[in-house]
C-alpha positions in Angstrom: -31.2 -145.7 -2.9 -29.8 -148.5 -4.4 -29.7 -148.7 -8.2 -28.2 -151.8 -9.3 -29.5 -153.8 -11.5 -27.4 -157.1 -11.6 -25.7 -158.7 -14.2 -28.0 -161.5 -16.5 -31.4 -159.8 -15.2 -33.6 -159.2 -18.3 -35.2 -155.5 -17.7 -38.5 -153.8 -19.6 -36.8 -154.2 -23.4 -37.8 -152.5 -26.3 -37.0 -155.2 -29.2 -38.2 -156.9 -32.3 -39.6 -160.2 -32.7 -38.7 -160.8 -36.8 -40.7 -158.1 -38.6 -42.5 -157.2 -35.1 -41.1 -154.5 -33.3 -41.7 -154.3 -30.2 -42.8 -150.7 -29.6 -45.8 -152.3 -30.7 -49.3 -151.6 -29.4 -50.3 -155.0 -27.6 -53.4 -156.7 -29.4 -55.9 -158.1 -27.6 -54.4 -161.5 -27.8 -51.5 -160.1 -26.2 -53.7 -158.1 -23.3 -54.8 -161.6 -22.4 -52.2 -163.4 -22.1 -50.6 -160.8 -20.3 -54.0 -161.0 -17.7 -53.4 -164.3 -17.5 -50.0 -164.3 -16.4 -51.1 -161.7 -13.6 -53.8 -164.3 -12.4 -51.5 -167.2 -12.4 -49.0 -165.3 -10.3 -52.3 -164.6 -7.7 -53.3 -168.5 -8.0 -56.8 -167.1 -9.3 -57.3 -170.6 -10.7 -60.8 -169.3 -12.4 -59.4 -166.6 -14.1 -56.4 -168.4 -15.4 -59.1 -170.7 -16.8 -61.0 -168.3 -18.9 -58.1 -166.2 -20.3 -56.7 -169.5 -21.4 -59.8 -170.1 -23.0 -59.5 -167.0 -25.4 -56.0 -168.3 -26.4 -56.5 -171.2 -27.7 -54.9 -170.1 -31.0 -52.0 -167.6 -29.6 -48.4 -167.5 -30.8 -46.7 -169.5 -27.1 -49.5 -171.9 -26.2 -47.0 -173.8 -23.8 -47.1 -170.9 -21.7 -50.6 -170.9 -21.9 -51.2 -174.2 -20.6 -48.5 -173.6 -18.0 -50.3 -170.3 -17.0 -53.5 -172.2 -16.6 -52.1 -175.4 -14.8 -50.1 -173.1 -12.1 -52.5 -172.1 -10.0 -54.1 -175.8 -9.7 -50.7 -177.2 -9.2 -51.8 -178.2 -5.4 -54.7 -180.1 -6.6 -53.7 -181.7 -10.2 -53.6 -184.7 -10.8 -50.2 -186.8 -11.8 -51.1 -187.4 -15.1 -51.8 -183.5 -15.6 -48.9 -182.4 -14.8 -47.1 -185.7 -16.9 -49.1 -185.0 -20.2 -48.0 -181.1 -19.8 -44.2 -182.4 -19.6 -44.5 -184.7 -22.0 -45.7 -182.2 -24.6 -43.8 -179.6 -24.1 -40.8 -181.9 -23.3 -37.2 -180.4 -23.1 -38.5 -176.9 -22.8 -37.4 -174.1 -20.4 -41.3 -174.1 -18.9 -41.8 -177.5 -18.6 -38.7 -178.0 -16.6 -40.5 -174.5 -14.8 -43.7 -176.8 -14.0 -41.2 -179.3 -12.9 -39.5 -177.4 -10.2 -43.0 -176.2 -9.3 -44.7 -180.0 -9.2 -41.7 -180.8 -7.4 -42.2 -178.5 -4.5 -45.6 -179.4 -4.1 -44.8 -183.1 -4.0 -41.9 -181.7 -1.5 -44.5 -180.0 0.8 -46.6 -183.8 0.1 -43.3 -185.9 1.5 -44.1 -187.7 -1.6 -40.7 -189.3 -2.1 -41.6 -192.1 -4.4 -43.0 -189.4 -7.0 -40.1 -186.6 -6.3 -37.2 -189.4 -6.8 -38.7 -189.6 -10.1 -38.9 -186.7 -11.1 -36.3 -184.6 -9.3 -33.1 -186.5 -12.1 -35.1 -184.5 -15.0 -35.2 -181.5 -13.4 -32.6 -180.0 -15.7 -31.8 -176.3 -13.7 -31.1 -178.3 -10.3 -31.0 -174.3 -9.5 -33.8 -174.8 -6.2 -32.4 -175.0 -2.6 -35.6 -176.4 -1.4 -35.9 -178.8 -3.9 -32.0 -179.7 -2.8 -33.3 -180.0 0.8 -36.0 -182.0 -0.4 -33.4 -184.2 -1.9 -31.7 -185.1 1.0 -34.8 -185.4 2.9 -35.7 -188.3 0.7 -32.2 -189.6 0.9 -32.4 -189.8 4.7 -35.5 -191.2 4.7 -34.2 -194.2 3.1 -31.3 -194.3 5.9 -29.0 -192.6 4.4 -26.5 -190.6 5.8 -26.8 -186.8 4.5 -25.4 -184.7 7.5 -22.2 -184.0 5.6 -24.0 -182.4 2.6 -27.0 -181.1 4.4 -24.2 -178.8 6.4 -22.5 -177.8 2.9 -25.9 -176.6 1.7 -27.7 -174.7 4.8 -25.5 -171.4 4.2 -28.5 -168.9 3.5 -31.3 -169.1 5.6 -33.4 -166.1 3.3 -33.6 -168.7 0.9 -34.5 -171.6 3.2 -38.5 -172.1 2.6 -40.2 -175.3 4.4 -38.1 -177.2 2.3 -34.7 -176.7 4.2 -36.5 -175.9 7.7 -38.2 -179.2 7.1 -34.8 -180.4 6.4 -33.1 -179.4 10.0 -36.1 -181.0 11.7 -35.7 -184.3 9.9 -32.1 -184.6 10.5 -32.7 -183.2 14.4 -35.2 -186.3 14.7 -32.7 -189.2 13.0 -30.2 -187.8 15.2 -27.9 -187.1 11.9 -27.8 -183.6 13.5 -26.4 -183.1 17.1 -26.6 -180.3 19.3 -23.7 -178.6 17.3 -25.6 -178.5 14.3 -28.7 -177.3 15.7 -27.0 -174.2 17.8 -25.1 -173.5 14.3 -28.1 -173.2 12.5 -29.7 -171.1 15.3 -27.3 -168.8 15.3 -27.0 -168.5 11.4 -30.6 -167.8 11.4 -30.5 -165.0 14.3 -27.0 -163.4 12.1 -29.1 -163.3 9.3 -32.4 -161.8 10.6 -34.2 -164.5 10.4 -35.6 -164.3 14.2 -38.9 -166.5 14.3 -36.7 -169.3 12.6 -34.0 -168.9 14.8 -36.6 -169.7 17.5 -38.3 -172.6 15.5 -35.0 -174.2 14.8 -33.9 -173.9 18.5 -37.3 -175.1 19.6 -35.6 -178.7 17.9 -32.8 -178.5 21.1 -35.5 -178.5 23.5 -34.7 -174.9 24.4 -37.3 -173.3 27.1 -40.3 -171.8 24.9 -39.1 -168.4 23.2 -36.1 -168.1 24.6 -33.6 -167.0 21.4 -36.7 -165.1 20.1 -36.5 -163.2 23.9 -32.6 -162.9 22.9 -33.1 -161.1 19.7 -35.5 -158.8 20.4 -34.7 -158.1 23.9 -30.9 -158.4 23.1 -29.9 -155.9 25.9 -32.1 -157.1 28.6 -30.4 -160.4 27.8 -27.2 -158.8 27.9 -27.6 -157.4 31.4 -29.1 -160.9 32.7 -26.5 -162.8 31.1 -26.1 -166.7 30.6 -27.9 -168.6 33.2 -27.8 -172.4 33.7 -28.0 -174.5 30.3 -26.5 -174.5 26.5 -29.7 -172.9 25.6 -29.2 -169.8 27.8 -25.6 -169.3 27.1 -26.5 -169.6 23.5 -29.4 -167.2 23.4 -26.9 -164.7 25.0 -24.2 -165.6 22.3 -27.1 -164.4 19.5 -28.0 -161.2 21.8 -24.3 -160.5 21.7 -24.6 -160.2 18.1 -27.7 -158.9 18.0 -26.6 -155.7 20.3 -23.1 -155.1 18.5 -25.0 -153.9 15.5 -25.7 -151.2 16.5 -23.3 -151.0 19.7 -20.4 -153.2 19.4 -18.7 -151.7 22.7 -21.7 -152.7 24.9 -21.5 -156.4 23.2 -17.7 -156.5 24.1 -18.4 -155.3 28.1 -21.0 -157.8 28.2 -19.5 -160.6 27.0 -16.2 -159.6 29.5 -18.2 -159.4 32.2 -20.0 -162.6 31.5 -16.4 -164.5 30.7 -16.1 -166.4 33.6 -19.6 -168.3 33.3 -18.7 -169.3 29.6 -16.1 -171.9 28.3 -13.2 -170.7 26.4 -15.3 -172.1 23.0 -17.9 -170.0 23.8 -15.9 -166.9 24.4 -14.0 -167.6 21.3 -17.8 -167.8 20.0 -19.0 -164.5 21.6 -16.3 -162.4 19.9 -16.8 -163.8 16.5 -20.5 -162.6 17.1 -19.6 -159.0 18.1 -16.8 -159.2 15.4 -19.1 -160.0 11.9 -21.2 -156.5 12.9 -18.5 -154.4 14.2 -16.9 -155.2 10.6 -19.8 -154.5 8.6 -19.9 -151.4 10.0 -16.3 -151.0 9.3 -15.3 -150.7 13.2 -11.6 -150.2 13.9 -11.9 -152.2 16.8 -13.5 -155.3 15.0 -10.2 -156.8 13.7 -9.4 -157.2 17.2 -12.0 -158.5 17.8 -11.4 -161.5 15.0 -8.2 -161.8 16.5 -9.8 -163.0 20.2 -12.2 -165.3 17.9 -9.7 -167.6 17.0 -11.0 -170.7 15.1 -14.8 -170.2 16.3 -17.1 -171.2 13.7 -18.0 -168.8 11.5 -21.1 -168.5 9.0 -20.2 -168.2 4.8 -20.5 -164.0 5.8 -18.0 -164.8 8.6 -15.5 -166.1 6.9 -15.4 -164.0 4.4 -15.4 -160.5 6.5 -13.0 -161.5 9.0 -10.6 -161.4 5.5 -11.9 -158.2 4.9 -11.2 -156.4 8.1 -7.7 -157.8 7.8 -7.1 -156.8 4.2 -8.3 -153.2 5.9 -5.9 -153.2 8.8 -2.9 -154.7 6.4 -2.8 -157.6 8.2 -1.5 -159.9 5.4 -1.0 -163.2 8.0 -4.8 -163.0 9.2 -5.4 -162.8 5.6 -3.7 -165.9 4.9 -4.7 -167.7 8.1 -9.0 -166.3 7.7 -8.8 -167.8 3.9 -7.3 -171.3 4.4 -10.0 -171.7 7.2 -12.9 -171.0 4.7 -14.9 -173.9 3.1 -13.0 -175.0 0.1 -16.2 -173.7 -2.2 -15.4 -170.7 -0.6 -11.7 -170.7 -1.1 -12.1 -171.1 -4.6 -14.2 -167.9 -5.4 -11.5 -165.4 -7.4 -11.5 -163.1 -4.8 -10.2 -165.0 -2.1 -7.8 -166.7 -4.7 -6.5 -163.8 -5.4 -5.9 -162.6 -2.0 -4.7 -165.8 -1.3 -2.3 -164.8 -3.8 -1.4 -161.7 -2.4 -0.8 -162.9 1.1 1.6 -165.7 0.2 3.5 -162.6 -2.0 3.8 -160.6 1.4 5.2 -163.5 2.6 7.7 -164.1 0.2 6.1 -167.1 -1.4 5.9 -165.4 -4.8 6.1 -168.9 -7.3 2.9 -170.9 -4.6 1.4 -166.7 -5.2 1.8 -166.8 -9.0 0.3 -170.1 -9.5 -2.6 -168.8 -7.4 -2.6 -165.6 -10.0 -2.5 -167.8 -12.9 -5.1 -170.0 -12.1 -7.9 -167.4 -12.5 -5.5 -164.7 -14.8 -7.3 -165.8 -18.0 -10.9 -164.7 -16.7 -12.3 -161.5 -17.7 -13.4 -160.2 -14.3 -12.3 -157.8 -11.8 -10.1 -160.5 -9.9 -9.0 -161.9 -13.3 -7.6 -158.4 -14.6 -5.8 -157.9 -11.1 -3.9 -161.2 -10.8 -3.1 -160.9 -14.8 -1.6 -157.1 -13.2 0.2 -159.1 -10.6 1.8 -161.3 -13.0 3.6 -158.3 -14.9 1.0 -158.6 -17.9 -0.9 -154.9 -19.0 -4.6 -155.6 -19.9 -5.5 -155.8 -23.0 -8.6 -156.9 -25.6 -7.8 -160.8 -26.5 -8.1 -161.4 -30.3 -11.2 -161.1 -32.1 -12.9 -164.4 -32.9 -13.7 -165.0 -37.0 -16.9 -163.2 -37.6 -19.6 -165.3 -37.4 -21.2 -166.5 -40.7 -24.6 -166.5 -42.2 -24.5 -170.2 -42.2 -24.0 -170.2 -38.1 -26.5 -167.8 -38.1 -29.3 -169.5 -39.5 -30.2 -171.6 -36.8 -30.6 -168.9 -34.0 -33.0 -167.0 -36.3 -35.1 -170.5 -36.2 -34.2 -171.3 -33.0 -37.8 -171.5 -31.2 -36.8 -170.6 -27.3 -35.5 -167.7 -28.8 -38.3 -166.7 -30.9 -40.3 -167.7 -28.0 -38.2 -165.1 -25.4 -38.0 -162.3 -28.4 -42.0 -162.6 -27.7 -42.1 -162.5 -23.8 -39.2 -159.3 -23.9 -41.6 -157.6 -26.3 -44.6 -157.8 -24.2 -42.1 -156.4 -21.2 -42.1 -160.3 -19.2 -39.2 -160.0 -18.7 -38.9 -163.3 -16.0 -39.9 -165.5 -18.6 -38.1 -163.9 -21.8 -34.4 -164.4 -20.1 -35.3 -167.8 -18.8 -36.1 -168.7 -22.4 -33.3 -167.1 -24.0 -30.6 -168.6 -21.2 -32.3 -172.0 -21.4 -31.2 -172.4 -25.3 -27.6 -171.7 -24.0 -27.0 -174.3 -22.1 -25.4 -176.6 -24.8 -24.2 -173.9 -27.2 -20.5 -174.5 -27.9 -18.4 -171.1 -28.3 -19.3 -170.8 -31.9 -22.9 -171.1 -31.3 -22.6 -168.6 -28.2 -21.2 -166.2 -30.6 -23.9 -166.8 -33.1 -26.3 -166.4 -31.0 -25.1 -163.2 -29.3 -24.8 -161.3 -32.8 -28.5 -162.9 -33.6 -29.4 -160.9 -30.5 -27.5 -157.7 -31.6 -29.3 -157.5 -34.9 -32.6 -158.0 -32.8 -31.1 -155.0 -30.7 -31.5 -156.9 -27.4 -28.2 -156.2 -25.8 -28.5 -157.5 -22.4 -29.0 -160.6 -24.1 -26.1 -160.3 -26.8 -23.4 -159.1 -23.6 -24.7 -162.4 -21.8 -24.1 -164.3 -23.8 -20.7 -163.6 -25.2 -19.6 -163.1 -21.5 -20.2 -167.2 -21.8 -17.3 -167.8 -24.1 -14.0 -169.0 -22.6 -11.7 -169.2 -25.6 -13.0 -166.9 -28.3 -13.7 -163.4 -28.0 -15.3 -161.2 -29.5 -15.2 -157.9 -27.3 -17.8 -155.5 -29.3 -20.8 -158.0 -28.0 -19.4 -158.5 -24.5 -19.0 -154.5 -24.7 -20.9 -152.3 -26.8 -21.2 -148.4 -27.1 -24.9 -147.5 -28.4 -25.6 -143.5 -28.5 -21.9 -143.3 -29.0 -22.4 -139.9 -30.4 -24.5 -138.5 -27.7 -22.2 -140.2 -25.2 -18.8 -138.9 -26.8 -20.6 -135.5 -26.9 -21.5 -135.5 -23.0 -18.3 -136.6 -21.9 -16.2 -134.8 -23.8 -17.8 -131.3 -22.7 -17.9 -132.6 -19.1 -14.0 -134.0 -18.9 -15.5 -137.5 -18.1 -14.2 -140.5 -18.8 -16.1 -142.0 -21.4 -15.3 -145.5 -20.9 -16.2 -145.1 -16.9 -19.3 -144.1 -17.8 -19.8 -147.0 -20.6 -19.1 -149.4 -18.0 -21.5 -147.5 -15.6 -24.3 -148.5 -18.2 -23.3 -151.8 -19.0 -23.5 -152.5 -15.3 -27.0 -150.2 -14.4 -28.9 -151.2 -17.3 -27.1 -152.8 -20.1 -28.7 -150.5 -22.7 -31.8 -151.2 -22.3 -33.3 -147.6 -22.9 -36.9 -148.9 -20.6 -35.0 -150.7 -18.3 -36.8 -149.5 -15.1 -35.8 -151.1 -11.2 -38.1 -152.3 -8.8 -37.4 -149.1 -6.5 -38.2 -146.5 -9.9 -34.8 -145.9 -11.3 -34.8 -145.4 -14.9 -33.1 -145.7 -18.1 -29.7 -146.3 -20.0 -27.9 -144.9 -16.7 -30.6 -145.9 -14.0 -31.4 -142.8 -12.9 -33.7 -142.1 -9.9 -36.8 -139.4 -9.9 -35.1 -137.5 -7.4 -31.8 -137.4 -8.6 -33.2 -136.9 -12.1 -35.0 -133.7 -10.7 -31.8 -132.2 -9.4 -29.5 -132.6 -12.0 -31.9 -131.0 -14.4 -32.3 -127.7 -12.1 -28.3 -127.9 -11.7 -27.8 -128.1 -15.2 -30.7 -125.8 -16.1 -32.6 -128.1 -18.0 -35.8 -126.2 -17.3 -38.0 -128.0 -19.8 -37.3 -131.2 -18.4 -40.1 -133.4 -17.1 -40.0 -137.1 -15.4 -41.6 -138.8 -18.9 -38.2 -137.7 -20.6 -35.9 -139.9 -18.2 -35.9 -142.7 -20.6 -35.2 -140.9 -23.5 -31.5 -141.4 -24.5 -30.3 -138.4 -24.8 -31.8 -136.5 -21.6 -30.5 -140.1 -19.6 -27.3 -139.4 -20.7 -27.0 -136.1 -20.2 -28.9 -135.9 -16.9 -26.1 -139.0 -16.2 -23.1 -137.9 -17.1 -23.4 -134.9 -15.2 -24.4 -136.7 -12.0 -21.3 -139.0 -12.6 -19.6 -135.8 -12.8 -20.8 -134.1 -9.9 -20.4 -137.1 -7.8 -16.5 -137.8 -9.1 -16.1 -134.0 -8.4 -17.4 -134.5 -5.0 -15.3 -137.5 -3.9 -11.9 -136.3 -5.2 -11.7 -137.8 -8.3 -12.0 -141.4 -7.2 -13.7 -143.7 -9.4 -13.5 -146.2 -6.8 -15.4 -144.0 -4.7 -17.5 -142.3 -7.5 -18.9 -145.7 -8.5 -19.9 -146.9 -5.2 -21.7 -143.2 -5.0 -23.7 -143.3 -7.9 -24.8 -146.3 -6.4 -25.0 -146.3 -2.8 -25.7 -142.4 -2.5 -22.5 -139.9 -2.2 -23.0 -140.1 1.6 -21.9 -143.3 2.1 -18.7 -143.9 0.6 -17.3 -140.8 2.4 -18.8 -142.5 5.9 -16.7 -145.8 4.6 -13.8 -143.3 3.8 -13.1 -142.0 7.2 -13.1 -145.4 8.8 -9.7 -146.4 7.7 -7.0 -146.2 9.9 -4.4 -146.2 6.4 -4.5 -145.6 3.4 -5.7 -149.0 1.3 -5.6 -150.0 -2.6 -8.9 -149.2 -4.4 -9.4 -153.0 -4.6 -9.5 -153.3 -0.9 -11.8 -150.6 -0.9 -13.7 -152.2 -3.3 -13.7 -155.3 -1.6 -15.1 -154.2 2.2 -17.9 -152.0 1.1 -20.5 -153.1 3.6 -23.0 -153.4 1.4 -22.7 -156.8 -1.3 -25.0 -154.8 -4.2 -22.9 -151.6 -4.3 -19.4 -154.0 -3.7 -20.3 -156.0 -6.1 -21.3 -153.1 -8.3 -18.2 -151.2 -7.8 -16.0 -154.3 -9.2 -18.0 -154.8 -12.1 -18.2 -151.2 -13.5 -14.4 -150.6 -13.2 -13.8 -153.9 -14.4 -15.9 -152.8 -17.3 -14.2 -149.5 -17.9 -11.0 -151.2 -17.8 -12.0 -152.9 -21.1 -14.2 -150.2 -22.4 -10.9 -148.3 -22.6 -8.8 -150.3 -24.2 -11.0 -151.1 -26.6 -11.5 -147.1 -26.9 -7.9 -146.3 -27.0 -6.7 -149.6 -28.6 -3.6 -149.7 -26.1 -2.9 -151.5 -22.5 -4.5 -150.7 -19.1 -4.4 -150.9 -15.9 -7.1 -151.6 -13.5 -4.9 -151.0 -10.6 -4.2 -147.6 -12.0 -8.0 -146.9 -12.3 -9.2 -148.2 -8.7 -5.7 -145.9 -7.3 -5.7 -145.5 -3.5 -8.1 -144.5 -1.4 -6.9 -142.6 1.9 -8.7 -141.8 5.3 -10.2 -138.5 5.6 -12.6 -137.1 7.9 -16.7 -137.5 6.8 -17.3 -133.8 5.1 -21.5 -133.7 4.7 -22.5 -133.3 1.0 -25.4 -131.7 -0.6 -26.0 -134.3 -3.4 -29.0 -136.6 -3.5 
């Protein structure tokens, strides 16, 4: 199961708020307003109104008054919800009950209210409040098509806002057919099948129809496309829908159904059998890109049609599949830097090394490998001038962050990082670093590594990564053989050391370990006196850890590549990914097509990580290249770990 817990999530965080530390027992003040969050989350308006009541005197009384204010927020009036902004003006929670106001006034098509407010929302971090935007900009006539298409990319996160959106635009006739279909079939690709249908339903499509395609995808396979767009779309979803599991089926239908569909539409149906077949790392599928052509393709599209070709070596698909991307797309550092490395194949080493260059100074996985391409070893930059009591003074009476040192210490964790990033926003790099070492000294290191990661031109590395429980963790490794600095960039990823840092699917501690798991590494290891309440202990974590890194690196041949995306993803799964390849492939393109976007993701980041954890360690050059090695085809061999 996964364990990932991403990068700039607060977790459970044992802290000190001044003299207050936060292992605390909570007073009855605190019981409260921890009640009265809960009953603001359930819109228990009456409940909200009594806790609030008892607080009148406690320590965050915006978030009091925001707490009792929520769960009205359909029925206040205006000049509620403007006396709460204006006394609490330029806070993180009053740009919160902004975002919320402005939903509500959203849901109300209250456009003369929303264009006033929507300017002062400070985040601008809501897609439905940005399909809200445009709605109000095309009720007023203007055009919006061009941006609405930029912006409807993730259906998941759609809400009535951006479903409201499509209909608007389908009625003003800013939207064609085109755009309707394209948002159809987004929605069906993304498993969104009852909006699929609604969306459709805007074409005029016969009642149910793509619904009927998605969940009866083979029926509608065998009937194929009848008479209409609406039919031969519907078939182009089931197509999709069908591959998922059974991409050869897709690709008989859609050749026996070739003759009734125009060559667009064909180029259409294998671009829908394609995306699955790659996800599920199909030989076939880059084939199957190939017959695409230029069909359109959704954000997830574009980007694993590269994938497959980076798989199969195909460095001129690469090329061809990036320059077709939207340019927000193109200039993600991934597809820079393959970019990059496609132009190289081809000989075009200066337009590659400008590519490399471009993102060569940013501390990330696809920074450290273009710096690699350019010649350069990877290194720690220079340390930044320590940062003085003088700088320091303001974060310690800085009152967002006194305000999120309260919230972490009662476990809110939601509230405690928006605080703490909200105080960010203006901070020049000196300030950044001030205010990361102000959050070392009040031991809340997921904060401190955030924030330094924010600096662009100076550094100071022992923020950005630390080594807590060094001891324990030298100890461990050293007895096991493991690489230390793997594992520190393990637990910078998993939990960044927070020791109560506990996922929403129960793993726990420094290196996220899950009750299962847990349980078998103890009896491996014969810890027999080990019971669940000592998983968050340092020192069983890491030892109960470590030797699960251990067993898993063991198990997958010594790949960390592989090792990572096990402790992660379950050692099943990376072997299954393994035997798929039809050649052996760098680490990074590995990295890069692991079907699943938490464990790629993770993969990147915690050999990124141990890249620097190592040369700070060893105080001498890496290589990230060297570390990610190659990864080579080999049949699936069943394995016994959890």
């Amino acid at each position: 199961m996964p364990r990932l817990l991403l990068a700039g999530m607060a977790f459970s965080i044992t802290t000190s708020l001044a003299a207050m530390p936060l292992a605390h027992a909570a007073s009855d003040a605190d019981s409260n307003f921890i009640e009265l969050r809960e009953a603001a989350r359930k819109d228990n308006a009456s409940k909200s109104a009594e806790l609030a009541d008892r607080l009148k005197h406690y320590a965050i009384p915006s978030y009091v008054d925001y707490f009792r204010l929520k769960p009205r927020i359909k029925s206040a009036s205006a000049s509620e919800i403007n006396a709460f902004l204006t006394r609490y003006a330029g806070s993180a929670i009053a740009d919160r009950l902004r975002n919320d106001w402005l939903l509500e006034l959203g849901r109300q098509r209250n456009w003369s209210a929303f264009d006033h407010h929507y300017p002062q929302f400070v985040l601008k971090d809501d897609l439905q409040l940005k399909c809200y935007a445009l709605m109000s900009a095309a009720s007023k006539q203007q055009n919006v098509a061009d941006d609405a298409r930029a912006l409807l990319t993730t259906p998941k996160k759609y809400g009535e806002g951006c479903q409201a959106l499509i209909a608007a635009l389908a009625k003003n006739g800013q939207f064609n057919a085109d755009d309707i279909w394209a948002q159809v079939r987004l929605a069906a690709e993304s498993g969104a099948g009852s909006m699929a249908q609604r969306i459709a339903d805007l074409s005029g499509a016969p009642d149910n129809q793509v619904a009927r395609a998605s969940e009866l995808a083979t029926l509608a396979l065998v009937r194929g496309p009848q008479s209409g767009r609406a039919s031969h779309e519907a078939f182009l979803i089931a197509l999709g829908r069908v591959a998922k599991s059974n991409h050869e089926e897709s690709v008989f239908a859609l050749k026996l159904a070739s003759g009734r569909l125009t060559p667009q539409e064909q180029a259409q149906g294998w671009a829908q059998i394609a995306l699955p077949a790659s996800v599920n790392l199909a030989p076939e599928a880059i084939g199957y890109w190939r017959k695409a052509g230029n069909a359109p393709l959704s954000v997830e599209g574009h980007q694993w049609k590269v994938r497959t070709a980076l798989r199969a070596g195909d460095w001129k698909l690469v090329k061809n599949g990036i320059q077709t991307m939207p340019a927000a797309l193109q200039n993600d550092p991934a597809w820079v830097y393959w970019l990059g490395r496609a132009l190289a194949a081809e000989g075009q080493s200066d337009e590659a090394n400008r590519l490399f260059n471009s993102i060569a100074r940013q501390h990330n996985f696809y920074g450290q490998l273009a710096l690699e391409d350019l010649g350069h070893a990877i290194t720690i930059p220079p340390q930044a001038n320590p940062v003085t009591a003088e700088e320091l003074a303001p974060m310690a009476s800085n009152q967002g962050f006194q305000r999120a040192l309260k919230l972490l210490a009662l476990n809110l964790r939601f509230e405690g990082t928006r605080e703490w990033n909200w105080e960010l926003r203006r901070m020049n790099e000196r300030e950044l670093l001030a205010a990361a070492e102000f959050a070392r000294q009040n031991k809340v290191l997921d904060r401190m590594v955030y924030t330094s990661d924010r600096t662009k031109k100076e550094f100071d590395f022992t923020q950005r990564f630390p080594s807590p429980y060094h001891d324990l963790m030298s100890a461990s490794t050293q007895k096991l053989g493991l690489d230390k600095a793997w594992a520190y960039g393990l637990i910078r990823q998993e939990s960044r050391f927070v020791t109560s840092a506990q996922s929403t699917v129960g793993a726990s501690g420094l290196m996220q370990l899950m009750p299962g798991t847990a349980k078998y590494v103890a009896r491996k290891i014969g810890m027999s006196d080990f019971s669940q309440s000592q998983v968050n202990e340092p020192k069983t974590n890491i030892t109960l850890g470590t030797n699960y890194l251990k067993m898993v690196l063991s198990d997958l041949d010594g790949s960390q590549a592989m090792a990572s995306a096990a402790y992660n993803a379950g050692p099943k799964r990376p072997r299954t990914w393994r035997s798929t390849l039809a050649r052996p492939v760098e680490g990074a393109i590995f990295a890069e097509s692991i079907p699943f976007a938490e464990t790629r993701d993770y993969v990147k980041n915690v050999l990124s990580n141990a890249t620097y954890y190592a040369a700070l360690f060893e105080n001498r050059q890496q290589s990230l290249k060297a570390r990610l090695g190659t990864v080579s085809p080999k049949s699936f061999v069943a394995t016994a770990l959890p």
